[in-house]
N, C-alpha and C positions, 0 to 999 in steps of 0.2 A: 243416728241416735242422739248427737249432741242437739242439733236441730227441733229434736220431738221433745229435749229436755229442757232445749231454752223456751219453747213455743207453750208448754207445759207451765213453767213458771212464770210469764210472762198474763198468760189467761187469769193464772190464781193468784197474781199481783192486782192485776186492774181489778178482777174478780171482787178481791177483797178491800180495794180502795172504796172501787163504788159503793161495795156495800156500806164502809164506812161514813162515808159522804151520803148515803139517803138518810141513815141514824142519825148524823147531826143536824141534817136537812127538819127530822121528825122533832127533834130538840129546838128548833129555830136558831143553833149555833151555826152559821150561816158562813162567819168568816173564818170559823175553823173549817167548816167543808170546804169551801174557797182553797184555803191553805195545804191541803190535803192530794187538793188537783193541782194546784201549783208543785208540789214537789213532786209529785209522779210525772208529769210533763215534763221537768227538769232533767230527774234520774232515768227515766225509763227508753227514752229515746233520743239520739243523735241529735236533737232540735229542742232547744232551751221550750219554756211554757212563750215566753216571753216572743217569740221569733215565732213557733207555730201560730200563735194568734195574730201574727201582721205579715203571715205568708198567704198568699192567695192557695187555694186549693187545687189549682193546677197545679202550685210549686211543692205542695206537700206530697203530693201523689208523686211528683218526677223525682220528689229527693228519697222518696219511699221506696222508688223503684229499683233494682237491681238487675242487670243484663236485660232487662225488658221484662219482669216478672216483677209483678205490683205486690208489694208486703203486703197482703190484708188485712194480717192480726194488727198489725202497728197502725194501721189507717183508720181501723174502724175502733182500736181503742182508743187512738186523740178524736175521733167523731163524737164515742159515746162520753167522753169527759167533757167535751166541748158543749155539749147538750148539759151533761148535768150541770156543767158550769151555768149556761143561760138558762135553765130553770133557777139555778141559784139565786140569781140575780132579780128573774120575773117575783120569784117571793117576798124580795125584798122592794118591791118596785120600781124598781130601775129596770125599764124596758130598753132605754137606749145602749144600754151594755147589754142588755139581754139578744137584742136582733141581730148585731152582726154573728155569732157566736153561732145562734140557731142557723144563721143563715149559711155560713160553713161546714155545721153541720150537716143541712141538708147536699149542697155541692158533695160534699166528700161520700158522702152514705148514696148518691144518686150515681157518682161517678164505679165506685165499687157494682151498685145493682147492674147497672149498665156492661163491665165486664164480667158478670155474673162470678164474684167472687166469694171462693168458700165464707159459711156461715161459721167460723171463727169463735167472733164474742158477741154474733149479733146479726140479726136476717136483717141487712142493709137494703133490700126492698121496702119489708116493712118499717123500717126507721125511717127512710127518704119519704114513706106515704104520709107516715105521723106529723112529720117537721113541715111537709106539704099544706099538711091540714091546717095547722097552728099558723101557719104565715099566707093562709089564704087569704086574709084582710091586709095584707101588704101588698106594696107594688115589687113585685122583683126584679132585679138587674135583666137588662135583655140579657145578659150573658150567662144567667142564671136559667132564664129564659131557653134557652138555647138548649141548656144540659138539661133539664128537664125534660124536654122537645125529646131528644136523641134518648136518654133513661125511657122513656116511654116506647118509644119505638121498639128499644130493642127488649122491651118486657112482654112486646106483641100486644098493648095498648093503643090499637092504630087512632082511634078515634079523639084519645085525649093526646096523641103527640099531635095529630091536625090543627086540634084548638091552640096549641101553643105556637106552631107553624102560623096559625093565624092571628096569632098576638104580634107576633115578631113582626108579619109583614104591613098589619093594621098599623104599626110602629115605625116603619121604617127602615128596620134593624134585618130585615131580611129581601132577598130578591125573589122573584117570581122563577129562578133556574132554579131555587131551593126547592121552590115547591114542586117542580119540574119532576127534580130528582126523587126529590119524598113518594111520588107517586110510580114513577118508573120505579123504584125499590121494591113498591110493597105489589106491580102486576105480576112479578113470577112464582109469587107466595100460592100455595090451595086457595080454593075456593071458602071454605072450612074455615082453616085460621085464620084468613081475614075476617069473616063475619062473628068470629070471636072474637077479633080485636076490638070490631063495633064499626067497622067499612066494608062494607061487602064489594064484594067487585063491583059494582056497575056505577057507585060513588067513587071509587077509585078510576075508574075511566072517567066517570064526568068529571072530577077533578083536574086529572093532569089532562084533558082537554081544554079545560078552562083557564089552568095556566099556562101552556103551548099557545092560547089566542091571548093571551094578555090579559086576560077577562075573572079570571079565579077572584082575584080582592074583589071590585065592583058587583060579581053575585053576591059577595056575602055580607052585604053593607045593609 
């Protein structure tokens, strides 16, 4: 009970921030919405505004964590404040404060999709697509790269974790055992859901054959 009363309050706190923060957003009071997410960042969670925004989002997820159970609610409301913050910012035209910001965003809301974590205060698939969309003209961190890769995977998007499988290794940033594995993973799947994924079997064999001979980059050059 105490648990469904903090998680309770907790929803109609951000709830009501954010809303308050779009209304000044609609006003163009900008550094008042600024200030608005700054003290809920402070107050509402074990991690200052100041410290969540220069923690990498592997480190917010493991401090989120308890006994091996990921806080959702708490993840996904520094996700969605983190976003309104970088639209804050894009209004105001300062994209350089705007991208790291989105770009946390998307990490944190990709790593949630990927453990398919209760919808809380927010469908963290559909968030991670949006913040996807918006930073498709940027270059992303291979490591971003990566989480993106494994998020899709495990959405049963086989066809767009491939293309980032294949960024990674057109880069450098991955080996030819990844790809090994990426495709040993997806042969014991149906028939079916892979070709909803958008790989059907028989790409899925030419694949990890292609990477078994070494050969998988060089086809797709």
């Amino acid at each position: 009970m105490l648990q469904r009363d903090y998680l309770m309050r907790m929803i109609e706190q951000v709830a009501s921030a954010i809303g308050q923060v779009m209304g000044l957003r609609r006003q163009m009071r900008h550094q008042e919405a600024l200030l608005v997410i700054d003290e809920l960042l402070d107050s509402r969670f074990r991690l200052n505004g100041r410290l969540i925004r220069s923690l990498s989002d592997e480190d917010i997820v493991g401090m989120m964590t308890t006994n091996g159970v990921m806080e959702a609610e708490n993840i996904q409301a520094i996700a969605l404040l983190l976003r309104q913050e970088s639209e804050i910012y894009e209004e105001m035209g300062d994209g350089a404060r705007a991208y790291p910001l989105q770009l946390k965003a998307l990490q944190l809301f990709a790593r949630l999709a990927a453990a398919d974590a209760p919808k809380v205060l927010a469908d963290s698939d559909a968030e991670a697509e949006r913040l996807l969309l918006k930073l498709s003209d940027c270059e992303l961190p291979a490591a971003t790269k990566r989480l993106v890769m494994d998020w899709q995977e495990s959405r049963g998007r086989y066809d767009q974790a491939e293309n980032w499988l294949y960024e990674l290794l057109a880069e450098g940033e991955a080996g030819l055992d990844e790809a090994v594995a990426f495709y040993r993973r997806l042969l014991p799947l149906p028939d079916e859901r892979l070709a909803a994924g958008g790989l059907p079997r028989e790409e899925v064999e030419e694949g990890l054959a292609q990477a078994e001979a070494g050969a998988w980059l060089s086809s797709r050059e």
